[in-house]
Structure formats: C-alpha cells, structure tokens
SEBA-489478 format. One line per 2 residues: number of its first residue (from 1); for each residue x, y, z of C-alpha. Coordinates in steps of 0.2 Angstrom, whole numbers, plus 5000, padded with zeros to 4 digits. Layout:
% residues N
NUM	X:Y:Z; ...
This chain:
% residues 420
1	4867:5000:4778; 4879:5010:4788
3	4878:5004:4806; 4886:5013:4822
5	4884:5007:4838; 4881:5014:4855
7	4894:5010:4869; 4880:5014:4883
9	4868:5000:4881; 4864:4986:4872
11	4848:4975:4867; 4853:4958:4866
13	4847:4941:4857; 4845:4934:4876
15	4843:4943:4891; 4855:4948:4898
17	4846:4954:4913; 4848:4940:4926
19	4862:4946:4936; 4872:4961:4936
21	4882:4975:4950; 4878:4991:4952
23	4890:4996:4959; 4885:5014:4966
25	4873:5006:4977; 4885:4991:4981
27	4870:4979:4978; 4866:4963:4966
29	4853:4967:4954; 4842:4953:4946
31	4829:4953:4932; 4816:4953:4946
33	4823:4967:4953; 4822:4978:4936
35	4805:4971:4931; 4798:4974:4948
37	4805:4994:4947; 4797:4995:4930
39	4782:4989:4936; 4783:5003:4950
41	4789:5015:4939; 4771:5011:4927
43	4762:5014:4942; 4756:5032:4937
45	4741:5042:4930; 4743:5043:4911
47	4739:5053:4898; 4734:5043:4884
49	4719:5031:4889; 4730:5016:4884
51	4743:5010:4877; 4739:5000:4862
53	4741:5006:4845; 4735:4994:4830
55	4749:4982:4822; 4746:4978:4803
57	4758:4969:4793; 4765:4976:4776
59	4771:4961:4763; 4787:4966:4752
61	4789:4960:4735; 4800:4965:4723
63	4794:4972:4705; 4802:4975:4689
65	4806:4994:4687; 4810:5010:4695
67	4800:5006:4710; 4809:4990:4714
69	4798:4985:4728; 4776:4983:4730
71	4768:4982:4745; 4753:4975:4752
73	4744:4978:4770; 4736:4964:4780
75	4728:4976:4794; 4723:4960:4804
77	4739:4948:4806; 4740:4935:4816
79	4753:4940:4834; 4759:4930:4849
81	4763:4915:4845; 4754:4914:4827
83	4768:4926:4822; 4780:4914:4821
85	4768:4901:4810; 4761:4913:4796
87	4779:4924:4797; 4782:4928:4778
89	4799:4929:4769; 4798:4945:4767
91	4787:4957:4779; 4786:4968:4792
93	4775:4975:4805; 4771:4992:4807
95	4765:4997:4824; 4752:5012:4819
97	4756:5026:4834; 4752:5038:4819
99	4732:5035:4822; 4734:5037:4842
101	4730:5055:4839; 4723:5065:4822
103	4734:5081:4828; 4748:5074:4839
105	4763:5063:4833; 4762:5047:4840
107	4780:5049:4845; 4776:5064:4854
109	4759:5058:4862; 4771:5045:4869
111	4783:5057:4877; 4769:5068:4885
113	4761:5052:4891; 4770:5052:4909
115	4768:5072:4907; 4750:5078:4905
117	4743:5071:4922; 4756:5078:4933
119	4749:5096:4925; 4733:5094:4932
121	4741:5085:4948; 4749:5102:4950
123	4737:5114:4945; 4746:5120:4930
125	4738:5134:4921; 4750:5139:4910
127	4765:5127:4899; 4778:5136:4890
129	4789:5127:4875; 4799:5129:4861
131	4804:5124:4842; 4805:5126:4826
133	4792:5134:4814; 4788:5116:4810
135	4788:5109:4827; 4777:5095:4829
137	4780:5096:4849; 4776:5114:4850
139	4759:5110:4840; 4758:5092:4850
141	4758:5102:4868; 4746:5115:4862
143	4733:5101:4858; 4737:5092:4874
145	4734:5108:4884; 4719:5117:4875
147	4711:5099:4876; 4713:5099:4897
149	4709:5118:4898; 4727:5123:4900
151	4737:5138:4890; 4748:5137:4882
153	4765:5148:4875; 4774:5143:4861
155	4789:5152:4858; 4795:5147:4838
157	4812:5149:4830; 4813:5162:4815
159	4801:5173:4807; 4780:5172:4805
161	4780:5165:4788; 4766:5172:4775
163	4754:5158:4779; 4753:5147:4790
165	4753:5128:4785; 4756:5111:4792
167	4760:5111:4812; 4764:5128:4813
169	4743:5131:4807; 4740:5119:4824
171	4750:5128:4836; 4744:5145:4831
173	4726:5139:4831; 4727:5130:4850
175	4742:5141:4858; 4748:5155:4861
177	4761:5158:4846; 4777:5169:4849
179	4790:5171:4836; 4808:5170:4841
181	4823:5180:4834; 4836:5166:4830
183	4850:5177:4839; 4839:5177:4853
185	4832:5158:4851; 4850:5152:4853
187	4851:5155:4870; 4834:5143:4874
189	4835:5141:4893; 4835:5159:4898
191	4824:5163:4884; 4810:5149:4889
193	4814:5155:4907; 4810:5174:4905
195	4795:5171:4895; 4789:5161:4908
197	4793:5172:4922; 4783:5186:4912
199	4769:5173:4911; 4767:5170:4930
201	4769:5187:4934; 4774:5195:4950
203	4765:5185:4962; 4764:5169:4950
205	4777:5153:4952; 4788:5145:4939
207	4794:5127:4938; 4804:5115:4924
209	4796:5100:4920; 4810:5092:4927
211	4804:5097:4944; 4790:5090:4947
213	4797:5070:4945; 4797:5059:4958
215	4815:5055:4967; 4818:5075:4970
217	4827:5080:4984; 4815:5085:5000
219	4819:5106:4996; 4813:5103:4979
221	4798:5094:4985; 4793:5106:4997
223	4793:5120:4983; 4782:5108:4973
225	4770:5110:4989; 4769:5128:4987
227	4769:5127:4968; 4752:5115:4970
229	4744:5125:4985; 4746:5145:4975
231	4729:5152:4976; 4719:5149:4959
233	4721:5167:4953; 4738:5163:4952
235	4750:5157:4938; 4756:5143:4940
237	4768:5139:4926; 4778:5126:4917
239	4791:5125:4907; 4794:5112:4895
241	4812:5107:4887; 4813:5108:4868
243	4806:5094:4860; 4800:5086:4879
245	4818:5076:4876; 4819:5073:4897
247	4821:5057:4905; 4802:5060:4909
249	4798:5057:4891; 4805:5039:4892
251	4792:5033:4903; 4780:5033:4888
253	4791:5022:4879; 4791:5011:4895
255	4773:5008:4895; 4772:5006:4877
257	4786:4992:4876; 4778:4984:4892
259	4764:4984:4884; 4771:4975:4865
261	4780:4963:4876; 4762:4953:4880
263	4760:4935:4877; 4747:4939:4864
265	4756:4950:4854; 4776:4952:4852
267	4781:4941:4867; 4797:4940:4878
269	4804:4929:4870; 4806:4932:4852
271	4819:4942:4844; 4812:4958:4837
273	4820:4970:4826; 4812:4989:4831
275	4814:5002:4817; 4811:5020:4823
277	4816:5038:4814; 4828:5047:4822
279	4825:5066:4825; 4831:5067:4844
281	4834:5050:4846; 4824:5050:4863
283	4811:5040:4856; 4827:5026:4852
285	4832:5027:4869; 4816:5023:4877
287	4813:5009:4869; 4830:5001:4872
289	4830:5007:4890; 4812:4998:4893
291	4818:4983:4884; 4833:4978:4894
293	4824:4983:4907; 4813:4970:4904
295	4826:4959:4901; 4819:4957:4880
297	4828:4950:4867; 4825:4967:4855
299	4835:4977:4845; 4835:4995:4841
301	4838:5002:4825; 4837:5021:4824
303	4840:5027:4808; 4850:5045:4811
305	4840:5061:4805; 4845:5075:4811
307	4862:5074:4819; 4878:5064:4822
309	4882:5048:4829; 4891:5054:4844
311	4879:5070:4848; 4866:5056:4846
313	4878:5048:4862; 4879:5063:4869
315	4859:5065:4870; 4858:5046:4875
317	4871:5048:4892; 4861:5062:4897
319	4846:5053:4896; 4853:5040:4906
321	4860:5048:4918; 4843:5062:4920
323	4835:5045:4922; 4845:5037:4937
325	4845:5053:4945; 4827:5057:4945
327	4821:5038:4946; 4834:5030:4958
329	4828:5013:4957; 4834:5015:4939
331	4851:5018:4943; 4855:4998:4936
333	4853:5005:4920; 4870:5014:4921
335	4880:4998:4925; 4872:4985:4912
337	4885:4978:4904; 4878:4969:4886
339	4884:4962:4871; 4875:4969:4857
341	4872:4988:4856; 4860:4998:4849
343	4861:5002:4832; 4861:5021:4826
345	4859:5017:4808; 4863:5029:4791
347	4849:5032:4780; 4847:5026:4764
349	4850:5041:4756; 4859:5052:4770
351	4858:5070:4766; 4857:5089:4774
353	4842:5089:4788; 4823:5094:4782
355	4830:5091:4763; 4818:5079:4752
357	4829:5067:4737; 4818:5067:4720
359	4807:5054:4719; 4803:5052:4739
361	4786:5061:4736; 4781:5049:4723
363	4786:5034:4735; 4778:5042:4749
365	4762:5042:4737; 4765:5023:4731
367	4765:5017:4750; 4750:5026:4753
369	4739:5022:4737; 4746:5003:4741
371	4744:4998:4760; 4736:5015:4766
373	4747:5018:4777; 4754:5037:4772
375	4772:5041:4777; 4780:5055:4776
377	4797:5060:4765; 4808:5068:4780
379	4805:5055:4795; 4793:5039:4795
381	4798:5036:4774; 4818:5033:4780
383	4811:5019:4793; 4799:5011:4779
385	4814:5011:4769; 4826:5004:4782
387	4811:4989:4784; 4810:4987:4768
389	4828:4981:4766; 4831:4972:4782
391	4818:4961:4779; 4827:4957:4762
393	4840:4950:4774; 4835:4945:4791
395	4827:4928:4793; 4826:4924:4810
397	4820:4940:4820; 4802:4949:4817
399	4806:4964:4809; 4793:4980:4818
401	4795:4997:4812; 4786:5010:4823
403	4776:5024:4815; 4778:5038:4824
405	4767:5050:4814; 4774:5065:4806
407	4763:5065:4791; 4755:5083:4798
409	4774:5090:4793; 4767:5087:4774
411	4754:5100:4774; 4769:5111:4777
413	4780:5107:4764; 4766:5112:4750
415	4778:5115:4738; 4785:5097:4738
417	4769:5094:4728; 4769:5106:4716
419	4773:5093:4701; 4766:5078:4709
C-alpha cells in the first residue's frame, strides 16, 4: 500500500489539540476553544433530518482460491465501549451513508447538508451546477431541489448520449439538463456564470454559493439583503461550484464526525482508522478537519481516485484556507501543528480514472451476494478493498470505511455487465 502524506494537517493517536498559537490572531488556542467553535459552527438548519447512518460490521476471512477473501455482515454490532470487547481479528465497520438517500450519494447528501436550508433562507428559486455526464452531484442537486420546489440547471460535459442511464437518467428526469461543448466546458466559471445570468434575467439577481456563508464582509452582506428581499416574480439564482467541493461542504463532514465521536458509538478516545474513496478528496478533508477539531485520535485514509497526490494538496490548501476565511473562528486550523498526517493512499490496483480492472464486477457481485452491502467497481470497491487489507495488519485501531454511495454510477456502465 502506497501511502503519501499531507503536510497540512495531521490526525493523531492522541490529541494534539490542547494548546497551540495562532499566530494571525496573536492568541492561545485550546481544545475548548476548537470544540466550542465547532459547536457554534453546528449551530445551523440542516438539510438531512440527522446525522446518523447505520454502522454494520463486515468479518474478513481468508478462503482458498481466486477470491482470497469471504465476508460476512453483522448489521447489529455492538459500539461504544462494547467495541473494544467483541473486536474481532479481522473486521471492519462500515458506516452505511449509501442508504441515507435512494437517489443521492451519501457523500454528496453530506456536502449539501449545510447547503440546502440557506436556499430556502434566501429564497432561491433557481440553482445552477455542473459535471460530467455521470455526475452524481449534478443528479444529487437536482433531487435536492425538485424535492424543496426549487429548479434546477444542469449544465453537463460532452455530448447527449443515445440513452440515458445511471445518473445522467436522474438529472434529466428532475432538472433542467444542458449539454456542454467541452471547448466550452473548460472555461467553467464564466460558463456557470452566463448561464446563470441568462437564468435570472434582466431584472433577476445572481449569487455564488460562496456568498451566502457566514463571516462575509458587511458589502457582501448587504447584497445578501437585496438578494433575499427581490420580489417573488423574480429570479433569484445560485450558482453552485463543480462538485459542491467549497469549504461550505465540510460542514457536513463536521456534524457527521461529531456525530461518530458519541460515547455510545466510536467515542473520543479510541483510535479509529476511517477509509473513504477519493474522487475530490473533499469528503477526506472534512473528516480530518472535524476530527482535530475535536481533538480525536482518527486517522484518514483516502485512497486517491481521480487525481495526484499534490493536486489532491492543492485542493486541500484551498479548502483550508476558504474555510478560515469564510469561518474565522476556524482560522486555528491553519496553524495546527501534528504529528501524524493524513494518509492519501494508492489503490490497490492504481489505474486511468473511470477504468474497471477484470474481475472487479465479479468482486463487486461477491460483496453484495455475501454481506448485502453492494459496492461499486470505480469508487466505494477501492475503499472495501483498502479495509480489507488493513485489517489483515492493523491490531490496535478500529478500522471504519465510510460508504459514500456511488452504486447509481452502475446503471451507467451497462456494459460492464454484458458477460457477468
């Protein structure tokens, strides 16, 4: 297992947490302080009803053969401290955010969690996105909004394929589908902003997601005021990053690892070992954010998808930084200064982007037909993978791999199933 390591931040066997410098503001930061900002920052209308996703526990055992491993699904397992007393060599848990939503990636219902409310707050009638022809955001936002009366425009990459399958079937069935030119595509901010200026029209208003977070300067507030207070009629429209990858978007991850970190279920005080899939890598970042912040002793793993290690930096600094800038309370996340980073892991297997290895269908299948928990072969199979090996090694920490759906993206490679 190939592991790189962030130099940004770290997630450490201990907290770290108890006192640090930041020094931009010249203060002394303590554990208190960073616990108390989270608990402001929670403090918020939210998009999901809760947090809670189910936790089950997948048993590992090693067969003779080409499969190498079996696996068996204990949907009940005893957390909190009970963890520790019934923790078997070789197991994993698996948090379920693939069931929080039958049409939106759990990873996705996560990073519109802070989102959705502050559309309604404002009186947003119109949301506009972008993505791939696969995009489980574009199809994510365009469930979110037709399910709170909004519209939304869906502006996709490339060329109207001959049918429509998989997420791209979703998003033209619950928003307004657009294809893209990719010469055209390539240029995304002034191609989401016209299309949303067309939207609005001439006496509608236009605002970036980004704009409507708290910690904005007062100008930007008071075009928030005039955004909220436009007569009905008019458009009021928001646009929306690709793949919601803005600082908002972590605050999901915050209530979901504040959530995790209760006495009856992962604790604070046991090392865990999170798993997540890589496409973006903001999903990663959230949770390692949230857990220092909460001074936990938690380690990401992020097994790398879609990109390099250093533009998955890149992504992460700027994460960071939106973050301090948009939250100021948060600015102690920029000066933490930790032992242990966290880890952007290689896959198994690494290979182009979107391609499938021979044989990951038929494994995809065996996990399903076995614990019935179905995974899919371009994201959530290389973290069920990672989880299967680290449990072969790691002894001391609880080893969690989070779910974050994906399986919709199946119905969209039909033709992975041609033989199976």
């Amino acid at each position: 297992m190939k592991v790189q390591r962030s130099t940004f931040f770290a997630v450490t066997g201990k907290s770290n947490l108890h006192h640090f410098h930041s020094s931009s503001q010249g203060i002394t930061i303590s554990e208190l302080d960073s616990r108390q900002f989270v608990s402001k920052l929670l403090e918020r209308k939210w998009g999901l009803h809760s947090p809670a996703s189910p936790i089950q526990q997948i048993s590992v055992s090693s067969v003779k053969g080409i499969d190498k491993f079996s696996f068996l699904n204990n949907t009940r397992p005893h957390l909190g401290d009970e963890m520790s007393k019934s923790k078997q060599d070789s197991s994993f848990y698996i948090l379920r955010d693939d069931l929080l939503h039958p049409l939106v990636n759990g990873n996705k219902a996560r990073k519109l969690d802070a989102l959705l409310p502050l559309l309604e707050d404002r009186k947003v009638t119109d949301l506009v996105t972008c993505g791939g022809c696969q995009s489980a955001h574009t199809a994510a936002v365009a469930v979110s909004c037709a399910e709170r009366g909004l519209r939304s425009h869906l502006l996709l990459r490339g060329e109207q394929p001959d049918v429509l399958t998989g997420y791209n079937l979703v998003s033209s069935m619950y928003g307004n589908v657009q294809y893209i030119p990719r010469s055209r595509y390539a240029n995304r901010e002034e191609m989401l902003r016209t299309y949303a200026d067309m939207v609005a029209g001439e006496d509608g208003s236009v605002l970036w997601a980004k704009d409507i977070v708290e910690g904005l300067e007062a100008m930007d507030a008071a075009k928030m005021d005039d955004f909220s207070s436009l007569k009905t009629s008019r458009r009021k429209v928001l646009i929306v990053n690709e793949g919601a990858g803005d600082a908002l978007a972590l605050l999901g991850m915050f209530r979901l690892v504040q959530y995790l970190s209760q006495d009856h279920l992962l604790g604070k005080n046991k090392p865990v070992k999170f798993i997540v899939d890589a496409g973006t890598g903001t999903t990663a970042v959230g949770l390692g954010v949230a857990a220092m912040s909460l001074g936990l002793p938690w380690e990401i793993n992020a097994v790398m998808l879609a990109d390099t290690f250093e533009n998955y930096k890149r992504h992460e600094d700027r994460l960071i930084a939106e973050l301090t800038r948009q939250f100021p309370a948060s600015v102690f996340c920029s000066s933490l200064d930790m032992n242990q980073m966290i880890k952007w892991i290689d896959r198994q297997h690494p290979r182009k982007f979107g391609k499938v290895l021979e044989g990951e269908v038929e494994m995809c299948r065996k996990i399903a037909q076995e614990t019935g928990v179905l995974v899919d072969p371009m994201y959530t199979l290389a973290a069920w993978e990672t989880a299967t090996e680290l449990v072969q090694e790691e002894k001391s920490s609880i080893v969690v791999m989070l779910h974050t759906g994906g399986t919709l993206g199946m119905f969209g490679g039909c033709y992975w199933f041609i033989n199976l």
